[in-house]
PDB file of N, CA, C and O in Angstrom:
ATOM      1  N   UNK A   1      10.278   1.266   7.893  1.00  0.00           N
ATOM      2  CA  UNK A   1       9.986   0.267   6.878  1.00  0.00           C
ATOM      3  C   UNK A   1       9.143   0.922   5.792  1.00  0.00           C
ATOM      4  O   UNK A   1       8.468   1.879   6.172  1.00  0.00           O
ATOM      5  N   UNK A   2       9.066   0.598   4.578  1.00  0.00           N
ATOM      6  CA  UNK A   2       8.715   1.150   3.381  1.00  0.00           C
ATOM      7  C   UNK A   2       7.362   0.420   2.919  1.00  0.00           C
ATOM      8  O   UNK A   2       7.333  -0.802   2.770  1.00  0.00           O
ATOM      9  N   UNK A   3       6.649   0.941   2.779  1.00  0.00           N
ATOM     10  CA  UNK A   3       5.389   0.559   1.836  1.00  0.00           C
ATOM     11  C   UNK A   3       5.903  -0.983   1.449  1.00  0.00           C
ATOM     12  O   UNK A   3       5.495  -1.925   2.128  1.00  0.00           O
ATOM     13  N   UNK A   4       6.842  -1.208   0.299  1.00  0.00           N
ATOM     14  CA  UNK A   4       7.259  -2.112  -0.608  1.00  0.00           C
ATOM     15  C   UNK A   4       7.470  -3.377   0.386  1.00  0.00           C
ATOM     16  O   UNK A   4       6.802  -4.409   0.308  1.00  0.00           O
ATOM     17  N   UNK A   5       8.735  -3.089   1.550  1.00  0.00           N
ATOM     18  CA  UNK A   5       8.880  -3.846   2.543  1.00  0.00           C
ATOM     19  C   UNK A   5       8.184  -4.471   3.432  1.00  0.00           C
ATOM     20  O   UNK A   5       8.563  -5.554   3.878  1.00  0.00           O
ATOM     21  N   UNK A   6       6.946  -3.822   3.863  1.00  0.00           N
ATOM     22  CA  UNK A   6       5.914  -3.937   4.607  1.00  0.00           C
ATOM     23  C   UNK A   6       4.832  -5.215   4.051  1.00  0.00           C
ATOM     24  O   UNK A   6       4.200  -6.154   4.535  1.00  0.00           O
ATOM     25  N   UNK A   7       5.107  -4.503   2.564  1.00  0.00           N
ATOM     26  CA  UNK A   7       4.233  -5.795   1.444  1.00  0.00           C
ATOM     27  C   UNK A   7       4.715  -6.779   1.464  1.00  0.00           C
ATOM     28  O   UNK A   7       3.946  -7.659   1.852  1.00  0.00           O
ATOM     29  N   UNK A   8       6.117  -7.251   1.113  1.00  0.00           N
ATOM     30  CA  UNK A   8       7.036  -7.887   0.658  1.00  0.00           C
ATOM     31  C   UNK A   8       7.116  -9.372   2.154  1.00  0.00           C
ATOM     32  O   UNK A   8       7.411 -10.568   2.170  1.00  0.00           O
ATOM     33  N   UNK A   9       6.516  -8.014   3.505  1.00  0.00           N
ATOM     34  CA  UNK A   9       6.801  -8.965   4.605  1.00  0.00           C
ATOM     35  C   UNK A   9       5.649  -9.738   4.818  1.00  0.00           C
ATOM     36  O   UNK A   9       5.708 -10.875   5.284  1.00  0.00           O
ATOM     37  N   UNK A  10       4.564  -9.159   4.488  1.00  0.00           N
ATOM     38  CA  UNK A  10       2.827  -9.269   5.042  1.00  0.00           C
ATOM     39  C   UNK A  10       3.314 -10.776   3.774  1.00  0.00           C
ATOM     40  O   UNK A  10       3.835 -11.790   4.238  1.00  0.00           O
ATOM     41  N   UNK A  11       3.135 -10.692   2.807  1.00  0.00           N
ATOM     42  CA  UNK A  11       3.196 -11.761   1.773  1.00  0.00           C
ATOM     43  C   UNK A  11       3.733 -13.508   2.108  1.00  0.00           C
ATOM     44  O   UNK A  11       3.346 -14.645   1.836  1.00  0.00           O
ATOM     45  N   UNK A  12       5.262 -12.599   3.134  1.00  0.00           N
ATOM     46  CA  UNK A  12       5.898 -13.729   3.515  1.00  0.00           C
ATOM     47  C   UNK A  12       5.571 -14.815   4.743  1.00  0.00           C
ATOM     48  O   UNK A  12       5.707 -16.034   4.840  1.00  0.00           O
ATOM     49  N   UNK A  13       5.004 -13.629   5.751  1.00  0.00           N
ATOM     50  CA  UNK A  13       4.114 -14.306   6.950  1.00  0.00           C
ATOM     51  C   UNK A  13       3.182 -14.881   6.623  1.00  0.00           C
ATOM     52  O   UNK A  13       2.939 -15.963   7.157  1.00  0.00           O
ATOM     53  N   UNK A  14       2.173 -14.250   5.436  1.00  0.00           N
ATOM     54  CA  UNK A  14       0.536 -14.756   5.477  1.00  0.00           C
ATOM     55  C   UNK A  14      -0.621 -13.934   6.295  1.00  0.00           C
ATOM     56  O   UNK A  14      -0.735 -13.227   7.297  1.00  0.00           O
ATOM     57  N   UNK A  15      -1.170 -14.313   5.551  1.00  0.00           N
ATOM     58  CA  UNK A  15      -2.589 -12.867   6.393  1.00  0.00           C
ATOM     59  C   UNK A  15      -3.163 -12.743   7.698  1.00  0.00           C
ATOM     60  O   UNK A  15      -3.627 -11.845   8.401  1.00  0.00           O
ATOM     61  N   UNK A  16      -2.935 -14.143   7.772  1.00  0.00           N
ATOM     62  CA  UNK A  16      -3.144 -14.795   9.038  1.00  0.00           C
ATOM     63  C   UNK A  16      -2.195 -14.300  10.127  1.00  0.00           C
ATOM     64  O   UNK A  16      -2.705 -14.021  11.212  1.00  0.00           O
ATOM     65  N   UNK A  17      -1.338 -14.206  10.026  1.00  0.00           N
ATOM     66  CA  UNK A  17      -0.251 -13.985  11.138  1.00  0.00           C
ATOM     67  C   UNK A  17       0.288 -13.040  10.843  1.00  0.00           C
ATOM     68  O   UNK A  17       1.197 -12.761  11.625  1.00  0.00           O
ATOM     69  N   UNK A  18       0.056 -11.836   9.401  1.00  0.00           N
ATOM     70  CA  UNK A  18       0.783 -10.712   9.515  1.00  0.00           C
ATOM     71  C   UNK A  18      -0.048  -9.919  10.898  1.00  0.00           C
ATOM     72  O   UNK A  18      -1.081 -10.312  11.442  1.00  0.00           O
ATOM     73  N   UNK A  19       0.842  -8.597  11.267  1.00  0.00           N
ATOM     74  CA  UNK A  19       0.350  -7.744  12.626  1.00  0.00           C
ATOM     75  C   UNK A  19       1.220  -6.624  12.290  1.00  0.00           C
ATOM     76  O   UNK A  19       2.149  -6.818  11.506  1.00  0.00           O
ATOM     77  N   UNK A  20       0.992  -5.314  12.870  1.00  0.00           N
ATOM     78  CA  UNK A  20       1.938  -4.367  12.626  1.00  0.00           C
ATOM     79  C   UNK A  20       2.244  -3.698  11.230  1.00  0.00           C
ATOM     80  O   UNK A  20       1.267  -3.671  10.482  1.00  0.00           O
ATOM     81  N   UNK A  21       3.491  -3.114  10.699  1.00  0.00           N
ATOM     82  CA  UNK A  21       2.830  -2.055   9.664  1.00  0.00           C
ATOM     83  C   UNK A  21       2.973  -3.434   8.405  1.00  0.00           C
ATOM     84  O   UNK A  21       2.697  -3.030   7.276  1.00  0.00           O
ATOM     85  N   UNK A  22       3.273  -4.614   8.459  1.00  0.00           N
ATOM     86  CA  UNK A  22       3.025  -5.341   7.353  1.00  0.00           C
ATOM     87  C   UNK A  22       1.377  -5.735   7.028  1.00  0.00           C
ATOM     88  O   UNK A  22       1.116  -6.116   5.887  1.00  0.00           O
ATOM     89  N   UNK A  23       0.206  -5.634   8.104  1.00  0.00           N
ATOM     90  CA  UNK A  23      -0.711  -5.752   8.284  1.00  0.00           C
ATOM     91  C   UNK A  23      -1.391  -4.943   7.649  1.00  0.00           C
ATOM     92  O   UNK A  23      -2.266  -5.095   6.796  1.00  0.00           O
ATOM     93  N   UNK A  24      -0.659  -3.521   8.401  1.00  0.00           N
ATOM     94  CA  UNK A  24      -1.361  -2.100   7.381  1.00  0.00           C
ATOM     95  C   UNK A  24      -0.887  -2.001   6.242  1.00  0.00           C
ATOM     96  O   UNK A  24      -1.617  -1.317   5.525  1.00  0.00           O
ATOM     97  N   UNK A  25       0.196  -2.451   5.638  1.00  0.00           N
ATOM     98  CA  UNK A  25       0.459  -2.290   4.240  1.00  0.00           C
ATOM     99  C   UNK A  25      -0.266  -3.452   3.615  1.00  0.00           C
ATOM    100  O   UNK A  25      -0.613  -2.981   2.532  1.00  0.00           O
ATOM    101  N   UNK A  26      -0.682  -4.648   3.659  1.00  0.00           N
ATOM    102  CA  UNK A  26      -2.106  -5.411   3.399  1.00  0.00           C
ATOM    103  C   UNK A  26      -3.346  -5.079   3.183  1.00  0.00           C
ATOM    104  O   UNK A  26      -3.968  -5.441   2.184  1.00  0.00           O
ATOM    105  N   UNK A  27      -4.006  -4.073   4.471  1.00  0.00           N
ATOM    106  CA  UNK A  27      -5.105  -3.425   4.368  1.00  0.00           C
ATOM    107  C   UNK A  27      -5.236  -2.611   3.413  1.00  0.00           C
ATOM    108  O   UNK A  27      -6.079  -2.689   2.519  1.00  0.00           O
ATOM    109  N   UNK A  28      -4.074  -1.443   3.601  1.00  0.00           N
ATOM    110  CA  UNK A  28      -4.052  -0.641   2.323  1.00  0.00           C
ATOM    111  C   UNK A  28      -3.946  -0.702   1.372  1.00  0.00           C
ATOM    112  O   UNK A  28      -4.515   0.071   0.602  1.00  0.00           O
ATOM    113  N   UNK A  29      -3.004  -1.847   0.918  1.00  0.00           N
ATOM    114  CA  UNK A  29      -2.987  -2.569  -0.754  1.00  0.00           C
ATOM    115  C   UNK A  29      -4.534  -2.955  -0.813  1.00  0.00           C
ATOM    116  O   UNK A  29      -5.051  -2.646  -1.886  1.00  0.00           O
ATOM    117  N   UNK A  30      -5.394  -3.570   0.121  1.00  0.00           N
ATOM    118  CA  UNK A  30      -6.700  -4.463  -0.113  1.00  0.00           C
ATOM    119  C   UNK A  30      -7.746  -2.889  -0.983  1.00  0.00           C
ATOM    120  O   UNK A  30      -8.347  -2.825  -2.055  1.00  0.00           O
ATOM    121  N   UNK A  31      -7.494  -1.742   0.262  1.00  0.00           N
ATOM    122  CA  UNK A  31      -8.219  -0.726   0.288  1.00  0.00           C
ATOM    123  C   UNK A  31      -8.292   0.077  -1.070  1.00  0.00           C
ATOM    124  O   UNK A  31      -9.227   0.603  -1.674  1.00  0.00           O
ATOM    125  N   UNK A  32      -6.698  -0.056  -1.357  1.00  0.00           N
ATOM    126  CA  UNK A  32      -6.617   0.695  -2.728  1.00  0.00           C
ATOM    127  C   UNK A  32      -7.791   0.230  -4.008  1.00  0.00           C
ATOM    128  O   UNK A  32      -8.329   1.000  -4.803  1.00  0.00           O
ATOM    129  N   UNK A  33      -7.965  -1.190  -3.911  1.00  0.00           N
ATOM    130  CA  UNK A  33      -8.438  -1.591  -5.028  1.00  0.00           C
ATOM    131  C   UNK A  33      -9.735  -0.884  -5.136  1.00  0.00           C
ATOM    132  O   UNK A  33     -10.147  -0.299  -6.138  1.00  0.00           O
ATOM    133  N   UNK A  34     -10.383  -1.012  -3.901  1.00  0.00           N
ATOM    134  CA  UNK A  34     -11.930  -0.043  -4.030  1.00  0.00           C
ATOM    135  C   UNK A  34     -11.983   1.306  -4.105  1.00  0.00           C
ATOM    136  O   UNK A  34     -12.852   1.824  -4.808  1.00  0.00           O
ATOM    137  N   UNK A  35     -11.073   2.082  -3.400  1.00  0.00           N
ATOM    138  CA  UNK A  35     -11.038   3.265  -3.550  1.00  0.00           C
ATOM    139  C   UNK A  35      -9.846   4.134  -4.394  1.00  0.00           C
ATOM    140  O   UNK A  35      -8.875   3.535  -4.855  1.00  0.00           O
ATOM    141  N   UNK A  36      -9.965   5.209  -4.512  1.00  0.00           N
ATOM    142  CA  UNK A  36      -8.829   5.623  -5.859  1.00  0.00           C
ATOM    143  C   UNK A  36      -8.037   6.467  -4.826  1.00  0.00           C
ATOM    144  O   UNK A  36      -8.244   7.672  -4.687  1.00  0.00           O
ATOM    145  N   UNK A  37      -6.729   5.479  -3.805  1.00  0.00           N
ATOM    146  CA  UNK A  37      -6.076   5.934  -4.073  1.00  0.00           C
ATOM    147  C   UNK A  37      -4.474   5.761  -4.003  1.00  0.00           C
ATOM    148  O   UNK A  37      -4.285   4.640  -4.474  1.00  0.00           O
ATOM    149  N   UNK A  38      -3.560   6.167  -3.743  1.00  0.00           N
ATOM    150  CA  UNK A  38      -2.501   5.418  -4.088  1.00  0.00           C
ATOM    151  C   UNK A  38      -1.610   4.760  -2.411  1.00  0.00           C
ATOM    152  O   UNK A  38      -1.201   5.369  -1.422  1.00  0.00           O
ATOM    153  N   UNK A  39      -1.617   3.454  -2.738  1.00  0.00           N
ATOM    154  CA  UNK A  39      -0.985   2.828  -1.632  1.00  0.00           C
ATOM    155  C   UNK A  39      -0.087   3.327  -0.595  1.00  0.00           C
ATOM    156  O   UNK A  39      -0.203   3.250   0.628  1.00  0.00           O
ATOM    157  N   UNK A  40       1.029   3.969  -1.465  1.00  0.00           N
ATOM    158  CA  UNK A  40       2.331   4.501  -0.760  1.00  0.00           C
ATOM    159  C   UNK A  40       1.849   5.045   0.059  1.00  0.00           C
ATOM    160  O   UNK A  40       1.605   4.670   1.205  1.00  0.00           O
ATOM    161  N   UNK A  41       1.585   6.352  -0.625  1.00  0.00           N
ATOM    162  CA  UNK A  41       1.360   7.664   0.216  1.00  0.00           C
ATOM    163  C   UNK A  41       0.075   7.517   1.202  1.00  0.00           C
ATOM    164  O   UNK A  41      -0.037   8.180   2.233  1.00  0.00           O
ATOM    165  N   UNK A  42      -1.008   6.434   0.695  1.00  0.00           N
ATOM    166  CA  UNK A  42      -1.859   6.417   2.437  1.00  0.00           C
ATOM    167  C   UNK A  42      -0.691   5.722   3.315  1.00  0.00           C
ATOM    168  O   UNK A  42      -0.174   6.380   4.217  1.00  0.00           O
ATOM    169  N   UNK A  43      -0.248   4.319   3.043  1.00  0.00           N
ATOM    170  CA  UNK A  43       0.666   3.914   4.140  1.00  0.00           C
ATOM    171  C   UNK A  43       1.346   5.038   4.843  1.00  0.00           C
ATOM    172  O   UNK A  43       1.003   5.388   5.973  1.00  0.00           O
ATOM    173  N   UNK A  44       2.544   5.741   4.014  1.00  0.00           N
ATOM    174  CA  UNK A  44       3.486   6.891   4.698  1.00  0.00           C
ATOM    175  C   UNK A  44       2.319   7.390   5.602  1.00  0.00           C
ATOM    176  O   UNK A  44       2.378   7.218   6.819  1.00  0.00           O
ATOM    177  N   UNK A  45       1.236   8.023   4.997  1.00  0.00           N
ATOM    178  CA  UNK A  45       0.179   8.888   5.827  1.00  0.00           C
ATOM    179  C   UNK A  45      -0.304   8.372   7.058  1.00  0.00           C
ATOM    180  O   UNK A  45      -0.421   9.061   8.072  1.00  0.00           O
ATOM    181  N   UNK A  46      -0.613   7.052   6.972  1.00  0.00           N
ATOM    182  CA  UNK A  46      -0.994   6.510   8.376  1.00  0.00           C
ATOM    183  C   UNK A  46       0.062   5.878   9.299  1.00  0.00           C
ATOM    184  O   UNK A  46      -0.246   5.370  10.377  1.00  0.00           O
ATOM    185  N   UNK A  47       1.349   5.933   8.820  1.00  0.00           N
ATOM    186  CA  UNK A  47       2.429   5.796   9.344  1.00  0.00           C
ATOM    187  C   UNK A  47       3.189   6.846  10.471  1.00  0.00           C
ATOM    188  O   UNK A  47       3.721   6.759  11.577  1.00  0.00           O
ATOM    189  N   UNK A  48       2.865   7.948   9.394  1.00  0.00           N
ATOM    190  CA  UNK A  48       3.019   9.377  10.187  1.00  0.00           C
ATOM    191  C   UNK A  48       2.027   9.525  11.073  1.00  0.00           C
ATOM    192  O   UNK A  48       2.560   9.926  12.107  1.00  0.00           O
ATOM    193  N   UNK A  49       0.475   9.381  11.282  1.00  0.00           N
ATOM    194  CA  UNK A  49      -0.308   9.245  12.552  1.00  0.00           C
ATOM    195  C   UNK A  49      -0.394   8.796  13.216  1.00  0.00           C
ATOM    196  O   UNK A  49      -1.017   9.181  14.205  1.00  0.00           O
ATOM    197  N   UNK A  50       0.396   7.253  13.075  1.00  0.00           N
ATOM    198  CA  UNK A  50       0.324   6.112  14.079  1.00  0.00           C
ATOM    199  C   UNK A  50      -0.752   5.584  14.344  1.00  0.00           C
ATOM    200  O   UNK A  50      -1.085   5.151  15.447  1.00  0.00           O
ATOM    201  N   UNK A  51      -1.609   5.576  12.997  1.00  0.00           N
ATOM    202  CA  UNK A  51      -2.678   4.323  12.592  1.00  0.00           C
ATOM    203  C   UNK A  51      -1.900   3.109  12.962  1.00  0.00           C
ATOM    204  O   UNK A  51      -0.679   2.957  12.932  1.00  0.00           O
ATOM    205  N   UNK A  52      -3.027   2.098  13.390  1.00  0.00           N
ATOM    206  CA  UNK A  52      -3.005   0.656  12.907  1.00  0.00           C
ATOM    207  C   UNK A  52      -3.902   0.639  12.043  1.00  0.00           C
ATOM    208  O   UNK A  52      -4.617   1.577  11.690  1.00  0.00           O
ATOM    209  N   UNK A  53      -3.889  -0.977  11.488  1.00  0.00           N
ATOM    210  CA  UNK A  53      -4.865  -1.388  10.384  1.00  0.00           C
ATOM    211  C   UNK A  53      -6.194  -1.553  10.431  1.00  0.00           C
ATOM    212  O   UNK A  53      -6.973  -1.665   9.485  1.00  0.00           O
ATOM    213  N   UNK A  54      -6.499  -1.565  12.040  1.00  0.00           N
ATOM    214  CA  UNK A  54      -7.872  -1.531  12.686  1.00  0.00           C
ATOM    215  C   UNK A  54      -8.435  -0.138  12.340  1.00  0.00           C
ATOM    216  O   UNK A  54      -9.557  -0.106  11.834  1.00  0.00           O
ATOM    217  N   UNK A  55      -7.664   1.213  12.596  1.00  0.00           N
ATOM    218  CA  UNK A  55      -8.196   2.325  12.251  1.00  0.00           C
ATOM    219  C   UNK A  55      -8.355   2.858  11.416  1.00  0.00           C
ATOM    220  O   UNK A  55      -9.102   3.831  11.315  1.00  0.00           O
ATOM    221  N   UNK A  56      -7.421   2.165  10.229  1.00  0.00           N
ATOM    222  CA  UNK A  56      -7.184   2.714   9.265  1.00  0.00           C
ATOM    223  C   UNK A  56      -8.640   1.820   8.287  1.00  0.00           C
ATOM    224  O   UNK A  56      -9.244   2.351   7.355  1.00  0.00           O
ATOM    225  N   UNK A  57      -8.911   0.420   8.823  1.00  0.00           N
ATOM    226  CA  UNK A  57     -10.014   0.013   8.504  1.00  0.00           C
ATOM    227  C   UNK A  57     -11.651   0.958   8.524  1.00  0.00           C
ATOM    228  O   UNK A  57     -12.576   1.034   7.715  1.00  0.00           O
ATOM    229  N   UNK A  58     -11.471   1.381   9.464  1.00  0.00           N
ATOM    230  CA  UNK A  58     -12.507   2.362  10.032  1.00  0.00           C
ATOM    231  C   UNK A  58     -12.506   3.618   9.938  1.00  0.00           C
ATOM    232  O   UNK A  58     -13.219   4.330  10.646  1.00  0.00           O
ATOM    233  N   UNK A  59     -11.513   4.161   8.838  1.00  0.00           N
ATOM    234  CA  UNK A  59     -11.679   5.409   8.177  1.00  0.00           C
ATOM    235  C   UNK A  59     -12.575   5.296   7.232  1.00  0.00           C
ATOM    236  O   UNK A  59     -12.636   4.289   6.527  1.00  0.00           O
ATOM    237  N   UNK A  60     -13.530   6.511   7.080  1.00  0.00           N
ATOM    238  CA  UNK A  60     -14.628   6.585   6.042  1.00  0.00           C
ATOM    239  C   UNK A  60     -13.624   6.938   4.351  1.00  0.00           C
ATOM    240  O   UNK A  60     -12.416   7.173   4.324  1.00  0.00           O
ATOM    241  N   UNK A  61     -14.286   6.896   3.468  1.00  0.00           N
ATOM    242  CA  UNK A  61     -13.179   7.308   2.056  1.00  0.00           C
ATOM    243  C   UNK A  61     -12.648   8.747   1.869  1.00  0.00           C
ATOM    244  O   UNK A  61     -11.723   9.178   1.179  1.00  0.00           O
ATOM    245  N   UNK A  62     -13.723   9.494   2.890  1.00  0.00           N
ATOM    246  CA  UNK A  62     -12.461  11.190   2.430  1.00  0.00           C
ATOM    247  C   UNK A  62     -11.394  10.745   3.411  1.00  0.00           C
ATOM    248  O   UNK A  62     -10.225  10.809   3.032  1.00  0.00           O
ATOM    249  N   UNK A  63     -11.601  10.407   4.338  1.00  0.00           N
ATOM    250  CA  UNK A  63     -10.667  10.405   5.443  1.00  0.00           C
ATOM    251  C   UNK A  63      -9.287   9.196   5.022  1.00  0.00           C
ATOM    252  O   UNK A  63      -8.108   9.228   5.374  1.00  0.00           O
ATOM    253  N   UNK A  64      -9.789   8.512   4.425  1.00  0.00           N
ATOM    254  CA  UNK A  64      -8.842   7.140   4.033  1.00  0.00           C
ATOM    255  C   UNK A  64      -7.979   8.148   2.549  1.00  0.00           C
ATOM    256  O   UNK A  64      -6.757   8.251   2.439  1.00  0.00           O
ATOM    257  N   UNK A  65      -8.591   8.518   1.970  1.00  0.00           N
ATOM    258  CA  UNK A  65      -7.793   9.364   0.911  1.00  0.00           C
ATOM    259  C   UNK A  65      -7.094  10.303   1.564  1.00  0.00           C
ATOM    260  O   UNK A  65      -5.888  10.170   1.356  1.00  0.00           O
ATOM    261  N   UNK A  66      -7.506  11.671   2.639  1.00  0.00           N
ATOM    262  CA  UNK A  66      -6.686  12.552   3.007  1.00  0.00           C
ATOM    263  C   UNK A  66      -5.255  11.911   3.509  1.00  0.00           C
ATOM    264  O   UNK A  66      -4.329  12.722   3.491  1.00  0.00           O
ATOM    265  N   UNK A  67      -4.930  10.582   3.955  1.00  0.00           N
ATOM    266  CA  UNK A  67      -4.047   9.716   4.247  1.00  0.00           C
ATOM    267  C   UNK A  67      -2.850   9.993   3.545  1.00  0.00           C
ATOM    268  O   UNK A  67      -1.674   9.944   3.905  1.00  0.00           O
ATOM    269  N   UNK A  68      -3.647  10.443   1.940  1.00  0.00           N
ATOM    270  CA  UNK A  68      -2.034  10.725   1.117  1.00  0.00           C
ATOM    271  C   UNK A  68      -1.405  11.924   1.041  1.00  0.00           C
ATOM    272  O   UNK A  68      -0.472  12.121   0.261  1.00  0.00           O
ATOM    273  N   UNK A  69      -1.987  13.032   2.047  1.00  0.00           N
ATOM    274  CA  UNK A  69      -1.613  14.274   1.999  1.00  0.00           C
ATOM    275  C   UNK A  69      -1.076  14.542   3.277  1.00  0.00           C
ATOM    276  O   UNK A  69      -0.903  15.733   3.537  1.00  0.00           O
ATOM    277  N   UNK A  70      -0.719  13.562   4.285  1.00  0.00           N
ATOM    278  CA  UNK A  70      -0.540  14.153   5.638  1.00  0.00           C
ATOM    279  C   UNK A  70       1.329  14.170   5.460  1.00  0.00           C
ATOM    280  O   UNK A  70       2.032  14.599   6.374  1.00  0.00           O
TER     281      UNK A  70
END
């Protein structure tokens, strides 16, 4: 599932009941706004580690940015 899709689904459930990578593509859209950096590529990044949104919550900001390089 794609960044876009993930959004597209989290939107349709509600925040409340999204879970899974529509959850993390939520967090990370939320995350982007405070920190500089770009949605996609953390999602792909924590996608490829097999983050959830819990961990990906609890990344500090180098670590939440290196997200777009993995």
């Amino acid at each position: 599932m794609t960044y876009e899709d993930a959004l597209k689904a989290s939107k349709k459930i509600g925040a409340s009941k999204a879970e899974g990578l529509p959850l993390l593509a939520m967090t990370i859209s939320t995350l982007a706004l405070v920190h500089a950096i770009n949605p996609m590529l953390a999602f792909d990044g924590a996608v490829k580690l097999g983050l959830t949104a819990a961990q990906v919550r609890n990344l500090d900001p180098v670590s939440l940015g290196d997200l777009m390089f993995v």
